[in-house]
C-alpha positions in Angstrom: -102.1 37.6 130.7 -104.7 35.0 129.9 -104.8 31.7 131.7 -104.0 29.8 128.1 -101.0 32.0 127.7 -100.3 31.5 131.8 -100.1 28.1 131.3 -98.0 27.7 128.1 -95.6 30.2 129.7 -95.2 27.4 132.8 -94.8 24.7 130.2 -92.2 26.0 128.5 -90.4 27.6 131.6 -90.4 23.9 133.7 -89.4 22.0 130.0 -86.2 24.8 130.0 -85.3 23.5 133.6 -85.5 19.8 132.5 -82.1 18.6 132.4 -82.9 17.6 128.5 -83.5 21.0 127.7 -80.3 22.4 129.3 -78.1 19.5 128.0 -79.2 20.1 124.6 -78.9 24.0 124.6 -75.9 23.7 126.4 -74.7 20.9 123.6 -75.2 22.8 120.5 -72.5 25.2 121.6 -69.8 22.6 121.6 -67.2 21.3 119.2 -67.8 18.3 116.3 -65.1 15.3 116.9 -63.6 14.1 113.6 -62.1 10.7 114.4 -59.3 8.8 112.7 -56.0 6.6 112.5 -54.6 9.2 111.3 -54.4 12.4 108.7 -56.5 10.6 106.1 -59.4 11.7 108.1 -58.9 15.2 107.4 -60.5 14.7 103.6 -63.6 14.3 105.6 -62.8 17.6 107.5 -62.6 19.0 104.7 -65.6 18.0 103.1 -67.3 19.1 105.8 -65.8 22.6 106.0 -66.5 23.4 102.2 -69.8 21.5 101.9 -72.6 23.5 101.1 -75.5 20.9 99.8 -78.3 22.3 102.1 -80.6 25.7 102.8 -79.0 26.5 106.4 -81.8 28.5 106.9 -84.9 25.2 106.4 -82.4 22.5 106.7 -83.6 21.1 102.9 -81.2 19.8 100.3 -80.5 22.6 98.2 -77.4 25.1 98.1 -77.5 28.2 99.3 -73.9 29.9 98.5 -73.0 29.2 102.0 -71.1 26.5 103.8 -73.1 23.9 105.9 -71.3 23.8 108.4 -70.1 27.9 109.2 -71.5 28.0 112.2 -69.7 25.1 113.5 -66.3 24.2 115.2 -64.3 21.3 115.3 -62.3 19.1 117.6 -59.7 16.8 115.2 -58.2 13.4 117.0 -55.7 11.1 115.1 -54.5 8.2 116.8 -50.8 8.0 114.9 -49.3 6.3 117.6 -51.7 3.7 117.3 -52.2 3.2 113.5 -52.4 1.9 111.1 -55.5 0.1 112.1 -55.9 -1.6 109.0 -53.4 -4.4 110.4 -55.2 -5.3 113.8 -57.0 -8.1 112.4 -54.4 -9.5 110.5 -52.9 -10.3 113.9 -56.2 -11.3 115.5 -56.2 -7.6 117.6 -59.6 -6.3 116.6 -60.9 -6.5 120.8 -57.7 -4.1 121.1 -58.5 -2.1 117.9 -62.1 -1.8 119.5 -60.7 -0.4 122.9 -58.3 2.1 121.4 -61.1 3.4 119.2 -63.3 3.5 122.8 -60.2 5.4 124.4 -60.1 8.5 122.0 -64.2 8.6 121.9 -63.4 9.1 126.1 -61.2 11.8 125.2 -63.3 13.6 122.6 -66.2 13.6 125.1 -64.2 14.8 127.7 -62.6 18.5 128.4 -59.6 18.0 129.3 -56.4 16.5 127.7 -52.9 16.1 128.7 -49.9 18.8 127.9 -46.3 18.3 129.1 -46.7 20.1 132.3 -50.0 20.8 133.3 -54.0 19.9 132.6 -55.8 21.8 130.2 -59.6 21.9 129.3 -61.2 21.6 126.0 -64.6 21.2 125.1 -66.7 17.7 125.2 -67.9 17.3 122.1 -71.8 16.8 120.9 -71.0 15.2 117.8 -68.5 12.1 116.9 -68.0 11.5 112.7 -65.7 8.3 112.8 -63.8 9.2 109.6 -62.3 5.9 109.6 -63.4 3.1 108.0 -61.7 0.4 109.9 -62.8 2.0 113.0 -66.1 1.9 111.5 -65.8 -1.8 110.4 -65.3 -2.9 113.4 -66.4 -0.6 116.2 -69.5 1.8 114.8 -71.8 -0.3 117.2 -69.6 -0.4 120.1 -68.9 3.5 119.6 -72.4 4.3 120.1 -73.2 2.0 123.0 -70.5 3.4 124.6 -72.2 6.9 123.8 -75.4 5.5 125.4 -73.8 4.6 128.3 -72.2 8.1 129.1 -74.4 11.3 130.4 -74.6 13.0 127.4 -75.3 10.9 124.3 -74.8 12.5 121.2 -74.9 11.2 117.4 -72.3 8.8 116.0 -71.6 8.8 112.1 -69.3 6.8 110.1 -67.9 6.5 106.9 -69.2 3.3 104.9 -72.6 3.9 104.3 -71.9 7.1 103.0 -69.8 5.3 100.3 -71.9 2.7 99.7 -74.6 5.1 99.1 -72.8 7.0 96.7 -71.9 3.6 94.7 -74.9 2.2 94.1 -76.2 5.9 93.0 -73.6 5.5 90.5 -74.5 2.2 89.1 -78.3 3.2 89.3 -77.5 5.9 86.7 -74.8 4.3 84.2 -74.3 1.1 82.8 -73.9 -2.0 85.3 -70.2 -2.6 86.3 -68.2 -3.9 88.8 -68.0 -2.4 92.5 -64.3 -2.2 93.3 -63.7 -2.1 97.5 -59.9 -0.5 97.7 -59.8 0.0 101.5 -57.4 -1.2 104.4 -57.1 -4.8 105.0 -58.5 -4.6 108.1 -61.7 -2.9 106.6 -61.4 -5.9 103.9 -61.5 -8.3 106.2 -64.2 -7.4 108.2 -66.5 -7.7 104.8 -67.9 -4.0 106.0 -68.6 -2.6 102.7 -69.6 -6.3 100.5 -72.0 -6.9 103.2 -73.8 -3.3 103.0 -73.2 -3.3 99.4 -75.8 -6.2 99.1 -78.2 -5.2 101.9 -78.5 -1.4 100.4 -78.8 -2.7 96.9 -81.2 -5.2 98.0 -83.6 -2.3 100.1 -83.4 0.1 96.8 -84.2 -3.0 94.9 -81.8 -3.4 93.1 -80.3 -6.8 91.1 -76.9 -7.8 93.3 -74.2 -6.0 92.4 -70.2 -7.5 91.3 -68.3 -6.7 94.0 -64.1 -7.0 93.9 -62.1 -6.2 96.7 -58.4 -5.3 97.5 -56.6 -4.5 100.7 -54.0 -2.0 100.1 -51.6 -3.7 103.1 -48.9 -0.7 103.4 -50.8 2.4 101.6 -51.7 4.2 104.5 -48.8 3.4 106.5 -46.6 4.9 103.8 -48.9 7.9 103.2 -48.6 8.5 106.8 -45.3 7.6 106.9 -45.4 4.6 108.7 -41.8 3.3 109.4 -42.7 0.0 109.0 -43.7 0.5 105.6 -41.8 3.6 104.2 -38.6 5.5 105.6 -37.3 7.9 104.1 -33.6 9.0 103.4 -33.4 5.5 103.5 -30.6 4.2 100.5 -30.9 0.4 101.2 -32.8 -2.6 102.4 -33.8 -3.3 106.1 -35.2 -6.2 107.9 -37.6 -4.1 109.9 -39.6 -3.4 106.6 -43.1 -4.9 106.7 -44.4 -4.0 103.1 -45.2 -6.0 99.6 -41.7 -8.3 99.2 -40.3 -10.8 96.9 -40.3 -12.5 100.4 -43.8 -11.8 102.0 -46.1 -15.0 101.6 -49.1 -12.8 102.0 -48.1 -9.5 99.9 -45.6 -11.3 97.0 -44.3 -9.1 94.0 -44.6 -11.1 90.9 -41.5 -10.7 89.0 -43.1 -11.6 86.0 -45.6 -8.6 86.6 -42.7 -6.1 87.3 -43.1 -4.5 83.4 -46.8 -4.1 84.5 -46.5 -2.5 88.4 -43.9 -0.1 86.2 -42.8 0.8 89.8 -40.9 4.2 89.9 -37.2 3.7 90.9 -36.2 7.4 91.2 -35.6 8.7 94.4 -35.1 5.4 96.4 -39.1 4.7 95.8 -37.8 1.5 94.7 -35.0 -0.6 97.0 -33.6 -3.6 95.2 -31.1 -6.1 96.7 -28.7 -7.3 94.1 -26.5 -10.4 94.3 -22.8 -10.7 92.2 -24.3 -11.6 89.0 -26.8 -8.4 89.4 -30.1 -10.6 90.2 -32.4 -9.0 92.7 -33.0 -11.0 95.8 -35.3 -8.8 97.1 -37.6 -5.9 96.7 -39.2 -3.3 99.2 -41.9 -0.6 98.0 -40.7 2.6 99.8 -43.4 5.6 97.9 -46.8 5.5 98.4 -47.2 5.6 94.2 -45.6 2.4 93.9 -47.9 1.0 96.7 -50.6 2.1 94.7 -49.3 0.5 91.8 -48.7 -2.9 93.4 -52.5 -3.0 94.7 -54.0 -1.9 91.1 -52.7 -4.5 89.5 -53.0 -7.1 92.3 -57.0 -6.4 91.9 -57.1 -6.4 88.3 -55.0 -9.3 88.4 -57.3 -11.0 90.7 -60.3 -10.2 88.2 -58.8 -12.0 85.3 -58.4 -15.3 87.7 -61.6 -15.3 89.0 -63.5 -14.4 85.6 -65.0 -11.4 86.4 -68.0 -10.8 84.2 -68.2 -7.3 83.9 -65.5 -4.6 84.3 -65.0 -2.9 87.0 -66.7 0.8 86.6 -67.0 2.2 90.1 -63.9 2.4 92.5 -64.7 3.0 96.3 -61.8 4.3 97.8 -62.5 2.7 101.3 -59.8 4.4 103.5 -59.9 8.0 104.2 -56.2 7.9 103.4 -56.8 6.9 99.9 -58.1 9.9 98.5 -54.8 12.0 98.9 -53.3 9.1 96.0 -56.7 10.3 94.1 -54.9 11.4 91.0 -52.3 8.9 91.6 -55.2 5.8 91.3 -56.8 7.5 88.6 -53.6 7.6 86.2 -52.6 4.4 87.1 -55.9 3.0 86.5 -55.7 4.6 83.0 -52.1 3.5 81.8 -53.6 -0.1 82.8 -56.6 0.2 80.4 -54.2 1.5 77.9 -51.6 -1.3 78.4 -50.9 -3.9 75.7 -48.9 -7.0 75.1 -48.4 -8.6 71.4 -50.9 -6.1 70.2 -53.4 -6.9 72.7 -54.8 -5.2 75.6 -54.0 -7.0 79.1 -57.1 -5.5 81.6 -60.0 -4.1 79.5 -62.2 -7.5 79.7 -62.0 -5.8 83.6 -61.6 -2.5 83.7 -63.7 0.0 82.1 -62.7 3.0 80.2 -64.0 5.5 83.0 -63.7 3.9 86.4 -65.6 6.4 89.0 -63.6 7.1 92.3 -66.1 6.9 94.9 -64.7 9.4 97.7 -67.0 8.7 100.9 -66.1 11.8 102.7 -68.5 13.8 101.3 -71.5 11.8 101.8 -70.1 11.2 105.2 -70.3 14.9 105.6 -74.0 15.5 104.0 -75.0 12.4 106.6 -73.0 14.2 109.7 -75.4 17.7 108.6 -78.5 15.6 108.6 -77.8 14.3 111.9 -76.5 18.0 113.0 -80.3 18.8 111.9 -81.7 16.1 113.4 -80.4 16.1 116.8 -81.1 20.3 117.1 -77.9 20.3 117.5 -76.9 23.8 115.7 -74.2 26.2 117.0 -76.2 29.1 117.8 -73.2 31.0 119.9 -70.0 32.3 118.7 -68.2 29.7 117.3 -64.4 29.0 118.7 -61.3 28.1 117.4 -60.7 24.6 115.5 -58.1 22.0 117.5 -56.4 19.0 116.0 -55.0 16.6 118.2 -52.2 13.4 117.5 -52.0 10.8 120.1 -48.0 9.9 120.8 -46.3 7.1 122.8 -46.4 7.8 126.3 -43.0 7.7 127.3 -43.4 7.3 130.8 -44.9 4.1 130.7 -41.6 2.1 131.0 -42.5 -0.7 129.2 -43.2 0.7 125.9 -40.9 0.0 122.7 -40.1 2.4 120.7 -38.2 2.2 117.2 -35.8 5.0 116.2 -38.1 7.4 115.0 -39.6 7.2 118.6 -42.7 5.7 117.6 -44.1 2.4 118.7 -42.2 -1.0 117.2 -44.7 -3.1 115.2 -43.8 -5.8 117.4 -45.4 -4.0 120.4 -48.3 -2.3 119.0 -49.4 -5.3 118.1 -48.6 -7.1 120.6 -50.3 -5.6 123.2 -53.8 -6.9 125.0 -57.3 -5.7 125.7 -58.2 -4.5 128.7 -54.7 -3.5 131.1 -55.8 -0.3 131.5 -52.7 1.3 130.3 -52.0 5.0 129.4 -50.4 3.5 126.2 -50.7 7.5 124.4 -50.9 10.5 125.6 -53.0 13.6 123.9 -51.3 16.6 122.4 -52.2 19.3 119.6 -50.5 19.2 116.6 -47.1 20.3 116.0 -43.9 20.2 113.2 -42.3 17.6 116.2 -45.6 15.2 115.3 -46.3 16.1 112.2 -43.7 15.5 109.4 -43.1 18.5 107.3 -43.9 15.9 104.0 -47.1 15.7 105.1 -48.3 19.0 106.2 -46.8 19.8 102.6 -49.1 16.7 101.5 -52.1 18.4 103.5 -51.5 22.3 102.0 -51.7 21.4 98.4 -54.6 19.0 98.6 -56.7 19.8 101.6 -56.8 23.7 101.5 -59.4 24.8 104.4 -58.0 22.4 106.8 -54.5 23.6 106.1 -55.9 26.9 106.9 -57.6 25.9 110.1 -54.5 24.1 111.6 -52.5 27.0 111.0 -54.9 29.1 112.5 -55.1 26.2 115.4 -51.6 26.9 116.0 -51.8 30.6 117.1 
């Protein structure tokens, strides 16, 4: 062996017993976290299961007939017992939205997690996608301190500059238009996606674009089928509904819009107090549709007031939720621009003919690869079996409230503080007990691979 050869061979052999090396090496072989408040995190599972925008061979855009990411495995976390998180900051609880979002980045990272009679292990992961975008709103920074801090740090991606991205590439290439923002109101609030709007547009020199937002207060909840906000086989009103109301202050129906929401009544979507003389003294949304409908027209509503110059052409659905109402927002969106009233047409000095649903997940999941890339993180063992975990109420802790579908009341979720270093959840896989048959029915029809995987997850 010659002394050049002698010497590399030292070099490499002291750099594989670095502790660097080994983490790394050792790294790649473990699990991607996929973050959210809930299901709607699963489109961006999804996406990333079925994306194939890059060479897996060189890393380079390009496709290559074969999924990015089919070397990979997943670990899936959502914190139901916690969300929605869109409503923390309406009740001034963001410092307690930022420490349950800490909490289950501690679990991902970690192996083990908590089953009804023992301790099992699981993987640490080497990746965390926050597919969230009120977790990303408000905690992205703190998530990847708190990744610093710990002994292995690994990549952190989230969710809105992947949408913002995609936006502005859609204004770039059609004619100028309004930038709706449909997302949670938490994520509304926090100005996440007007504020990178304006800074991306401004790096890619662009002129500053219209910006409209809406907070869709309730669609989430109802999608995940959040009592507070939709119960079903329920035939009346109740006073522990926290939805749109002819009596909510913040979230009023209009009674003079109700020919324009065209809410659908079949089914109980619709619950309607009446008095003697058959006047209704109140109104509660119970169907994700009509929640939809309330927010569509709330924003477009809002455009006409404010004298929006241009309509609105681009539509970034802000809540990983949102896209499962996809087809839902688009035909609403369309029986608005076709809506008249004495031979006029009531939104189309705001709303353009083609509005273009901007669906973050899969930029978030072309971003997560990149990173992947970036970080030599690549599976190069055999890769394992995909978990999905739900966080529930931890019913030992005595003082928790619980309503009478044995979640948490909204009184007590959000009523909570920071830092009492409470076991508020506890960590289980998914199940039928956790996971409502409506929306495993919901997941089948419109998220295909990750309806496969969680079956599979299950054996």
């Amino acid at each position: 062996m010659s002394v050049f050869k002698s010497v590399l061979f030292c070099i490499v052999f002291l750099l594989m017993l670095a502790p660097g090396f080994a983490q790394k090496k050792g790294k790649s072989a473990a699990p991607i976290g996929v973050f959210d408040s809930g299901t709607g995190g699963l489109t961006v599972l999804e996406a990333m299961l079925s994306l194939d925008a890059f060479n897996n061979k060189s890393g380079q855009p390009g496709s290559d007939g074969k999924p990015d990411f089919e070397a990979e495995f997943f670990q899936y976390l959502a914190d139901q017992a916690n969300m929605p998180y869109g409503n923390y900051a309406g009740e001034n609880k963001t410092k307690l939205l930022q420490e349950h979002v800490i909490k289950n980045m501690d679990f991902l990272l970690k192996a083990e997690f908590d089953k009804p009679q023992a301790i099992a292990k699981k993987d640490g992961v080497k990746m965390l996608v926050l597919a969230c975008n009120t977790a990303t709103a408000y905690a992205l920074n703190e998530v990847k301190d708190f990744s610093k801090s710990q002994q292995d740090n690994i990549p952190v991606v989230g969710v809105i500059n992947a949408g913002v991205k995609a936006a502005l590439a859609y204004q770039s290439a059609h004619q100028k238009g309004t930038i709706g923002v449909f997302a949670t109101a938490g994520t509304v609030a926090s100005d996440g996606y007007p504020n990178t709007i304006l800074a991306m547009a401004k790096q890619m020199n662009m002129p500053a674009p219209s910006i409209v937002s809406q907070g869709g207060y309730g669609l989430a909840d109802a999608i995940d089928r959040d009592y507070s906000f939709f119960a079903e086989n329920i035939t009346s009103l109740r006073n522990d509904y926290k939805g749109p109301s002819l009596k909510n202050n913040q979230y009023t129906i209009d009674t003079t819009l109700m020919n324009i929401y065209n809410f659908k009544r079949d089914g109980n979507k619709l619950l309607c107090e009446f008095d003697d003389k058959g006047n209704c003294l109140d109104i509660q949304l119970n169907d994700p549709e009509n929640y939809v409908r309330y927010h569509l027209v709330s924003l477009l509503e809002k455009m006409k007031q404010q004298r929006y110059a241009v309509p609105m052409n681009t539509l970034i659905l802000g809540c990983t939720h949102y896209p499962f109402m996809r087809d839902t927002i688009r035909h609403v969106l369309n029986e608005l621009y076709h809506l008249q009233s004495n031979g006029n047409y009531l939104y189309r000095s705001v709303l353009a003919d083609k509005v273009e649903l901007i669906d973050p997940s899969v930029e978030t999941a072309k971003e997560a690869y990149i990173e992947l890339r970036k970080w030599q993180l690549e599976n190069k063992v055999q890769r394992r079996k995909n978990i999905f975990f739900i966080t529930i109420p931890n019913k030992n802790l005595s003082e928790i409230k619980l309503q009478e579908d044995g979640w948490f009341t909204y009184a007590y979720k959000y009523g909570r503080t920071e830092g009492q270093q409470k076991k508020y959840v506890r960590y289980v896989p998914f199940d039928q007990q956790n996971i409502s048959t409506a929306t495993y029915e919901r997941i089948k029809l419109a998220l295909p691979n990750v309806y496969k995987q969680i079956l599979l997850s299950n054996k």
